[in-house]
Backbone bond lengths (Angstrom), bond angles and torsions (degrees), N, CA, C in turn:
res aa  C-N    CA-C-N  psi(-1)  N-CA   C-N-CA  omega(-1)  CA-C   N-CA-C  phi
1 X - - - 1.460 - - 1.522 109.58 -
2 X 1.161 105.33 127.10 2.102 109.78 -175.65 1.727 94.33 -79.40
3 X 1.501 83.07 155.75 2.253 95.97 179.92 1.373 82.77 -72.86
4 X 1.646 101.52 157.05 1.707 115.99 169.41 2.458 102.43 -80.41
5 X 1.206 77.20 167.48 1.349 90.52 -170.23 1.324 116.84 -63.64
6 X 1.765 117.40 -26.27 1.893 126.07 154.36 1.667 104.62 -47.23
7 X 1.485 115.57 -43.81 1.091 90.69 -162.85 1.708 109.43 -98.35
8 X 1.258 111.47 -19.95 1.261 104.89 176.53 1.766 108.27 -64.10
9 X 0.996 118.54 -31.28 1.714 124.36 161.56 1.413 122.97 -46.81
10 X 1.382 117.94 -33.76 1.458 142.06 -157.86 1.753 92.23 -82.26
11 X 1.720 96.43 -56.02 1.647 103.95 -172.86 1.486 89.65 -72.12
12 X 1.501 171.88 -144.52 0.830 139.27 59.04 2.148 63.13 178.69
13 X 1.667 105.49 -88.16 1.578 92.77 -179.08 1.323 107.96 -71.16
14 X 1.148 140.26 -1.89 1.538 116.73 157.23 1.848 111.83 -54.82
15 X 1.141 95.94 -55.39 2.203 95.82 -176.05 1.232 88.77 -72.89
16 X 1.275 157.89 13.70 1.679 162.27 148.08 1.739 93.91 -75.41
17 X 0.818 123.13 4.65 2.085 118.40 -173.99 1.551 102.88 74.53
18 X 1.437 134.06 -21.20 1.460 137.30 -157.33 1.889 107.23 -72.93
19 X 1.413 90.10 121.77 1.577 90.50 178.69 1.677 99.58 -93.54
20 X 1.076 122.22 131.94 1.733 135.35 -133.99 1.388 93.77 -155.17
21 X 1.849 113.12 130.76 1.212 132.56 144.60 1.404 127.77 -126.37
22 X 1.290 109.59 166.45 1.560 120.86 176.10 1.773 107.94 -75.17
23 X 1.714 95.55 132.68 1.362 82.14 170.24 1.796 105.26 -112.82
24 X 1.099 93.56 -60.60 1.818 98.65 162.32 1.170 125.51 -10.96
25 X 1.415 117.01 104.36 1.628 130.56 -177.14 1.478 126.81 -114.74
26 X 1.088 114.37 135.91 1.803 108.54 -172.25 1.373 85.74 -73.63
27 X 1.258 109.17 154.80 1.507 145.97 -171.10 1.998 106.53 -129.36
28 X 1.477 102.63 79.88 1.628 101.31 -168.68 1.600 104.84 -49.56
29 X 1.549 109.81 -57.38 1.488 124.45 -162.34 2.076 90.95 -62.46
30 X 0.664 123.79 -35.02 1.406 120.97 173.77 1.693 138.76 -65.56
31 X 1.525 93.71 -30.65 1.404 125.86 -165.44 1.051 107.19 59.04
32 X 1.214 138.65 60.87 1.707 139.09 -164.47 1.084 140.13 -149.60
33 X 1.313 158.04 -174.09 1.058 138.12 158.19 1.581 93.07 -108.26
34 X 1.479 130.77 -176.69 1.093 137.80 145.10 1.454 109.73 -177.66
35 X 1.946 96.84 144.61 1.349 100.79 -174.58 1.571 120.88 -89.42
36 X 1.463 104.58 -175.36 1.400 111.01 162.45 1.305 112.12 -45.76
37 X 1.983 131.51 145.54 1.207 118.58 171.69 1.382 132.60 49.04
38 X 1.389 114.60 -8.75 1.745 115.66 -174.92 1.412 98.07 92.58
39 X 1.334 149.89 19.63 1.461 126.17 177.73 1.667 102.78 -162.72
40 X 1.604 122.63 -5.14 1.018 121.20 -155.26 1.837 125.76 -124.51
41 X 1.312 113.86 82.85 1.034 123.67 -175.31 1.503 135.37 -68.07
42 X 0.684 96.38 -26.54 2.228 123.71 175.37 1.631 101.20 -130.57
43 X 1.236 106.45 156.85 1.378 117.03 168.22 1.870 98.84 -137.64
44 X 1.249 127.50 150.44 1.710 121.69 171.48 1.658 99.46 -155.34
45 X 1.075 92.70 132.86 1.692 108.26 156.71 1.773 121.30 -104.22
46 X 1.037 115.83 161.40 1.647 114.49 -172.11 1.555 101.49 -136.51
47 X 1.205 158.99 150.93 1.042 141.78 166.21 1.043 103.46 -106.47
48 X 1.448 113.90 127.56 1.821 141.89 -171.42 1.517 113.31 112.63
49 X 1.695 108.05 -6.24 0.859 106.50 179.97 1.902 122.21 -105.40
50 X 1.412 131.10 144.20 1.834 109.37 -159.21 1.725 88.31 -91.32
51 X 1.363 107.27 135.79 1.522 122.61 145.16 1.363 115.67 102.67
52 X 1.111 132.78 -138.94 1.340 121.39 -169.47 1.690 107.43 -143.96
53 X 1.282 129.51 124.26 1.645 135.55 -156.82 1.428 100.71 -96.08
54 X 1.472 128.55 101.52 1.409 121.97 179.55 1.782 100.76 -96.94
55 X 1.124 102.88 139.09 1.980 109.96 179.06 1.555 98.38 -128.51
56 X 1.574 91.61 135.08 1.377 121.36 156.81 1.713 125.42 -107.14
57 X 1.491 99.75 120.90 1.739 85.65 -153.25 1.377 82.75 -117.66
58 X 1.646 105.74 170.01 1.452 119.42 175.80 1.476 102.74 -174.93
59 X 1.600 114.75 -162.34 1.364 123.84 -164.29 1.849 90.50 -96.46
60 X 1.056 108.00 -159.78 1.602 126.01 165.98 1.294 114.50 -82.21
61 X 1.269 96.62 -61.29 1.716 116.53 153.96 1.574 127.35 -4.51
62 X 0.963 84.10 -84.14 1.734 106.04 176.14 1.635 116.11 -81.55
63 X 1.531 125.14 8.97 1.170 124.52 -165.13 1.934 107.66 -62.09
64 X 1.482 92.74 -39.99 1.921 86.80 -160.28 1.720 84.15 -92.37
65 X 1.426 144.63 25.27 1.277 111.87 132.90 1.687 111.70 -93.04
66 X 1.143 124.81 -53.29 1.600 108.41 159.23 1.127 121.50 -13.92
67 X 0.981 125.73 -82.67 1.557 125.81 155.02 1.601 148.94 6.12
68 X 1.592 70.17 -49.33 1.913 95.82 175.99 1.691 94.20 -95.36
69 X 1.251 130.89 -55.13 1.363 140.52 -177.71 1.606 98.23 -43.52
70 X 1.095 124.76 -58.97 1.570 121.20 174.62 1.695 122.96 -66.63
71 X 1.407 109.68 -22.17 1.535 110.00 -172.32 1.883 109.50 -84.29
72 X 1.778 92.94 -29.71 1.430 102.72 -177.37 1.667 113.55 -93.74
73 X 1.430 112.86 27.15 1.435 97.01 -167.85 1.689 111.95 -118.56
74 X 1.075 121.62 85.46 1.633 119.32 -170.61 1.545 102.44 -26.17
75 X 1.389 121.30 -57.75 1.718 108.11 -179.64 1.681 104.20 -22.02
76 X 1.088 119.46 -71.08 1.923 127.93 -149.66 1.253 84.31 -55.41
77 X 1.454 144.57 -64.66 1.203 137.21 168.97 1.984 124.96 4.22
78 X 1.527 81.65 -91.16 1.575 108.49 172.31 1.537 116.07 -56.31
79 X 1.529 125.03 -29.23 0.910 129.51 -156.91 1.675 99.34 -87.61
80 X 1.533 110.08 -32.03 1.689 128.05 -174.56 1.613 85.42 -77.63
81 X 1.012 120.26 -68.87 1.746 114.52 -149.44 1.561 96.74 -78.54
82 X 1.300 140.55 25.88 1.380 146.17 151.91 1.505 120.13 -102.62
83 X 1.833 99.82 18.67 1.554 112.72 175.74 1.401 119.76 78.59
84 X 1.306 106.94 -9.46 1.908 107.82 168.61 1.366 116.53 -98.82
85 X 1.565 114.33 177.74 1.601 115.01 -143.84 1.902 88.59 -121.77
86 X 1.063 107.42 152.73 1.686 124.24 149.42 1.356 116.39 -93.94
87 X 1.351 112.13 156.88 1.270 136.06 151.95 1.548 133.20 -147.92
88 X 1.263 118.03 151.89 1.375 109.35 -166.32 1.692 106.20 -137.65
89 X 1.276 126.36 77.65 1.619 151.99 178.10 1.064 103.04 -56.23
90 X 1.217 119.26 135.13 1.676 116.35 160.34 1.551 105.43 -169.35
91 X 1.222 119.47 138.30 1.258 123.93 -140.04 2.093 106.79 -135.64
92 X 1.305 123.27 150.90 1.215 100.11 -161.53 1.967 78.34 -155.79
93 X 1.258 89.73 -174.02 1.561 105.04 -160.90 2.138 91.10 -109.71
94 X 0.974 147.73 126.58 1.330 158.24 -153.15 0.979 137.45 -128.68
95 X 1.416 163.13 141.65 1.693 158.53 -157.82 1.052 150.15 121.71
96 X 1.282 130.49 163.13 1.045 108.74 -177.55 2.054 114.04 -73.08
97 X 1.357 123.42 175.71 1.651 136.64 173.08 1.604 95.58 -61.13
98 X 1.183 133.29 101.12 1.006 138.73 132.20 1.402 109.06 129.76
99 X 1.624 110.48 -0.10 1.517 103.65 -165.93 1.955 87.45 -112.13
100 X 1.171 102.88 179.91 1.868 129.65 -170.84 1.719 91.95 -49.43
101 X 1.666 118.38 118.18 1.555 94.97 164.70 1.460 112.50 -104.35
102 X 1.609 105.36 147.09 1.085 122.31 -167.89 2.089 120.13 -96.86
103 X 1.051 141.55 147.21 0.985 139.66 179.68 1.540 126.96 -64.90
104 X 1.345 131.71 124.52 1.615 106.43 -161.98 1.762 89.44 -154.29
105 X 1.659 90.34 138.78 1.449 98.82 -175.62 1.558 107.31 -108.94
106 X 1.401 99.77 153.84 1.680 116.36 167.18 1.414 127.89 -107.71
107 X 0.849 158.44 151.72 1.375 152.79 -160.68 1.506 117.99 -163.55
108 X 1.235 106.22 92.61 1.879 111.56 153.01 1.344 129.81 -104.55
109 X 1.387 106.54 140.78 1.601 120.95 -163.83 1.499 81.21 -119.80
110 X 1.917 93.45 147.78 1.421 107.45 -173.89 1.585 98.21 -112.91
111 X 1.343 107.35 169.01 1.539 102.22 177.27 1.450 107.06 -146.56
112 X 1.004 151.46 139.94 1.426 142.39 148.20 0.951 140.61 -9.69
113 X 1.568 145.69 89.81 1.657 126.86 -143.64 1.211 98.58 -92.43
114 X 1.182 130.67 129.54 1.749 131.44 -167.71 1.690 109.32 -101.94
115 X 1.625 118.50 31.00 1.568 129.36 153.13 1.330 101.50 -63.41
């Protein structure tokens, strides 16, 4: 059975120095998952680094609805202009046609558009 993509994220800024938790909680009465704030699955701090790193992780797959889930969410907003960072992980299986595929991550950081 392969780690899910929270946790391959988890290992991933941990060897990044990032001391990293889960925020994303099943929701029984919901049947659901749901994150921190509506957008926030990991949280990590780094020391040397300012503020607080919230990640939204997923497959490849699902990247451009993530995407939209983070672009449309006033939280990410407030959450950027309170001096902390986004990210948006998503991770997929990789290689060449016929040879071993390997695991490979993508990574966008959001920023505040100052229009």
């Amino acid at each position: 059975m392969s780690i899910s993509p929270v946790q391959r994220t988890l290992k991933l800024l941990r060897a990044e120095g990032y001391l990293a938790a889960v925020c994303e909680r099943w929701n029984p009465h919901a049947g659901c998952r749901q994150d921190l704030f509506g957008f926030i699955d990991l949280v990590a701090i780094k020391e040397g680094e300012t503020g607080v790193l919230a990640v939204q992780v997923t497959t490849h797959a699902n990247l451009a609805t993530h995407r939209k889930k983070l672009v449309g969410n006033d939280s990410v907003r407030v959450w950027l202009a309170t001096g902390n960072r986004v990210e948006l992980i998503s991770w997929a299986k990789r290689g060449p046609r016929g040879k071993r595929k390997v695991w490979t991550v993508k990574r966008e950081r959001y920023i505040i558009d100052s229009k």
